[in-house]
C-alpha positions in Angstrom: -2.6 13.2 -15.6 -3.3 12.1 -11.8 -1.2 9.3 -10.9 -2.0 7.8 -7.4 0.3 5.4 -5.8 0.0 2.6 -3.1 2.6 2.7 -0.1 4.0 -0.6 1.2 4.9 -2.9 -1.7 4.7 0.0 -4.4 6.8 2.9 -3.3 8.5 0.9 -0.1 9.4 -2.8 0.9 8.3 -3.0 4.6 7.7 -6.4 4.3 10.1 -7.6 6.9 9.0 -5.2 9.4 5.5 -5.8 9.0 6.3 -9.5 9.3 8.3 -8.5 12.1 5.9 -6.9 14.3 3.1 -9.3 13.0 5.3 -12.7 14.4 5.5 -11.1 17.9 1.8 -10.5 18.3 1.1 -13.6 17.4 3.6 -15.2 19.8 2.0 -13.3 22.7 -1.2 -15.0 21.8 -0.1 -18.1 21.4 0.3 -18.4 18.3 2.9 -19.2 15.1 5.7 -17.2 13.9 4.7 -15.6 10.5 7.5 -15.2 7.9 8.0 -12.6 5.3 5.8 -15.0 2.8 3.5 -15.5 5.0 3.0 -11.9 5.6 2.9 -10.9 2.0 -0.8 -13.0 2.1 -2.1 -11.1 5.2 -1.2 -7.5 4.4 -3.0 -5.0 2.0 -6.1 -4.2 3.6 -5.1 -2.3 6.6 -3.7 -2.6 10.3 -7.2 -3.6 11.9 -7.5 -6.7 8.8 -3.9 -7.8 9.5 -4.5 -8.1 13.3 -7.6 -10.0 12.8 -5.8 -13.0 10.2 -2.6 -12.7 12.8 -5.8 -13.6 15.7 -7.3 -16.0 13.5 -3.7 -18.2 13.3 -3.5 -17.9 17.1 -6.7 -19.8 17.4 -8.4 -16.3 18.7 -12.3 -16.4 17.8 -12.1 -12.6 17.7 -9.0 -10.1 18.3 -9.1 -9.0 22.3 -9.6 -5.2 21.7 -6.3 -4.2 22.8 -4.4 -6.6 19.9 -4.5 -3.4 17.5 -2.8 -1.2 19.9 -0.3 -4.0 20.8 0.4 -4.4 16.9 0.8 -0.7 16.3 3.0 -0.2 19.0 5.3 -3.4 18.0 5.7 -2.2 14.3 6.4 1.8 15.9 9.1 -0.2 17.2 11.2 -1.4 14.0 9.0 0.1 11.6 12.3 1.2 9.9 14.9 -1.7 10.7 14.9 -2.5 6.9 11.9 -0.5 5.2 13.2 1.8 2.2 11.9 2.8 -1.1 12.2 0.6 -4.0 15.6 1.1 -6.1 14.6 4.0 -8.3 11.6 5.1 -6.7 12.9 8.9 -5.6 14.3 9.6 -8.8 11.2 8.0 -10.5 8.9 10.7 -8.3 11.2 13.3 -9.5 10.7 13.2 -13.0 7.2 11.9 -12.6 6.0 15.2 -10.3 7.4 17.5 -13.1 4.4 16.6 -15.4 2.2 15.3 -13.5 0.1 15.5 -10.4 1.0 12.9 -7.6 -1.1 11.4 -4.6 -1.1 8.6 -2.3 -3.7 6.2 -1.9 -3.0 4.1 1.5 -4.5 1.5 3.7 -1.8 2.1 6.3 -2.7 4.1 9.3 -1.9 8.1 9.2 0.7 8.1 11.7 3.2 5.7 10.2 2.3 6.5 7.2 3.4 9.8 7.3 6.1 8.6 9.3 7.3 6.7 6.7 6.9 9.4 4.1 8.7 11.9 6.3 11.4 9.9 7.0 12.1 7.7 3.7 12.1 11.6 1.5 8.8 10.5 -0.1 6.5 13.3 1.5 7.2 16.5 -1.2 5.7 14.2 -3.5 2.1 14.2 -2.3 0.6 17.1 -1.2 -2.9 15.0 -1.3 -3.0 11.6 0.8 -5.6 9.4 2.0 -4.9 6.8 4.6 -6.6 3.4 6.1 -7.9 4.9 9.0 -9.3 8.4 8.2 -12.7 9.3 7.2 -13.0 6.9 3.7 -13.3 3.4 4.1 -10.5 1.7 3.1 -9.3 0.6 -0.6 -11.1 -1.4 -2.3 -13.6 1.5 -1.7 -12.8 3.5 -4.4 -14.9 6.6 -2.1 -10.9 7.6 -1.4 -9.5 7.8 -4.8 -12.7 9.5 -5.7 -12.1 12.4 -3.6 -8.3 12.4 -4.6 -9.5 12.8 -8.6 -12.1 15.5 -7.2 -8.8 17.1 -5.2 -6.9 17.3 -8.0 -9.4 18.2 -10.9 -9.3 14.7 -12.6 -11.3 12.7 -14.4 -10.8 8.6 -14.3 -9.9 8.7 -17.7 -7.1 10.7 -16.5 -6.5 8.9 -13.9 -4.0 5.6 -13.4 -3.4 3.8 -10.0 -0.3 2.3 -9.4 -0.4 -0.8 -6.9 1.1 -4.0 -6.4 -1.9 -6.3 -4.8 -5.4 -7.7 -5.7 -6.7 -4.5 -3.4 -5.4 -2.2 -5.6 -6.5 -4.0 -8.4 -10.3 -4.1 -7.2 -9.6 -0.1 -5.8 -8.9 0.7 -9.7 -12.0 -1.3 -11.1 -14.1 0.1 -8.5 -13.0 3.6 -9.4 -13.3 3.3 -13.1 -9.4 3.9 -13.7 -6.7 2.7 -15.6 -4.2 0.6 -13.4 -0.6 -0.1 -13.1 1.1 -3.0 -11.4 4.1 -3.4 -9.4 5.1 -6.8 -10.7 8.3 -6.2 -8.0 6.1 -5.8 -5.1 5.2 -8.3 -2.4 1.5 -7.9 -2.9 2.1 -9.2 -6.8 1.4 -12.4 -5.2 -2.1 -12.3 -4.5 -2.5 -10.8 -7.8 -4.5 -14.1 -9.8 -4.3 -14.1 -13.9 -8.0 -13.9 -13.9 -8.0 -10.5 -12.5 -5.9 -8.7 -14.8 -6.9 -7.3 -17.9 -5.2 -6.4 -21.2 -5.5 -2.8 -20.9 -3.1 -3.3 -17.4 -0.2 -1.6 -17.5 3.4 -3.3 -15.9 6.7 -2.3 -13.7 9.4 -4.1 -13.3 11.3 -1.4 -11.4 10.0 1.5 -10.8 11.8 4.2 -13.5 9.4 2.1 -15.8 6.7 4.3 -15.5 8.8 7.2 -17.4 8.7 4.7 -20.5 5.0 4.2 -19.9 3.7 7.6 -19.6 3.8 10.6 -21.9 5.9 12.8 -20.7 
């Protein structure tokens, strides 16, 4: 079975960072400091998305075209002050890659996405990775996850996403695959009754998935 995982909120809490490096762009554009809460509702669909809702609280009609940049280069800065995997997670991936076949699905931007992976001892685990800014348009298009079932010789039916926000949850309906949410990450939030299903599958931590899955 294909199992494809989400990054930030799923496998890692970057949260604070993101938060972090999101507040000071806004304050260089006049605008208000944005809290881990607030953050939790503005991430999920990529750096260049994020930017533009950080613009849109500074009263900016439209991000000046070096605001990406400026963000990137403020989260390079602390993008591991406090980001590590979930309790679990590395052991979780251990068991997990014995079985079955692992891949990342990611809106984040190659570069500190693999950053992160390289650095947090997540990378062994997925040989096949698709990021926000490569040649797929970005989850919800499911045109990524396609490709990573074509990769690795799976069908949707055996196929499960595991994510923690609405954007995963659209990715996963879009595809035609079975989904698993991260009730324990930050993106849960945005995740509204209506759009869940009783065919979902749930984490609390996550060593669930070893219950979940046949082994």
């Amino acid at each position: 079975m294909l199992l494809v995982f989400d990054l930030d909120g799923t496998l890692v809490d970057s949260i604070h960072d993101l938060a972090s490096a999101a507040s000071e762009l806004s304050a260089r554009y006049g605008g208000p400091p944005i809290d881990d809460e607030a953050a939790c509702w503005m991430v999920g669909e990529g750096a260049a998305v994020l930017v533009e809702r950080v613009m849109a609280q500074a009263a900016q009609a439209a991000p000046p075209a070096v605001a990406l940049q400026e963000f990137l280069a403020l989260y390079d800065q602390r993008m591991f002050e406090t980001t590590r995997p979930y309790p679990g997670t590395i052991e979780t991936l251990q068991a997990l890659a014995a079985t079955h076949a692992l891949a990342l699905l990611t809106n984040k931007p190659e570069d500190s996405g693999r950053r992160i992976l390289a650095r947090l001892g997540l990378e062994p685990y997925f040989p096949h990775a698709v990021f926000g800014d490569g040649r797929f348009a970005p989850k919800p298009d499911p045109a990524g996850l396609q490709w990573l079932m074509e990769r690795c010789g799976a069908t949707a039916g055996r196929t499960l996403l595991i994510g923690d926000s609405d954007v995963d949850v659209r990715t996963a309906r879009n595809g035609g695959v079975r989904l698993c949410l991260a009730r324990y990450g930050f993106g849960f939030v945005r995740v509204d009754e209506s759009m869940q299903r009783s065919d979902d599958w749930y984490l609390d931590q996550p060593s669930d998935l070893l219950t979940l899955l046949p082994q």
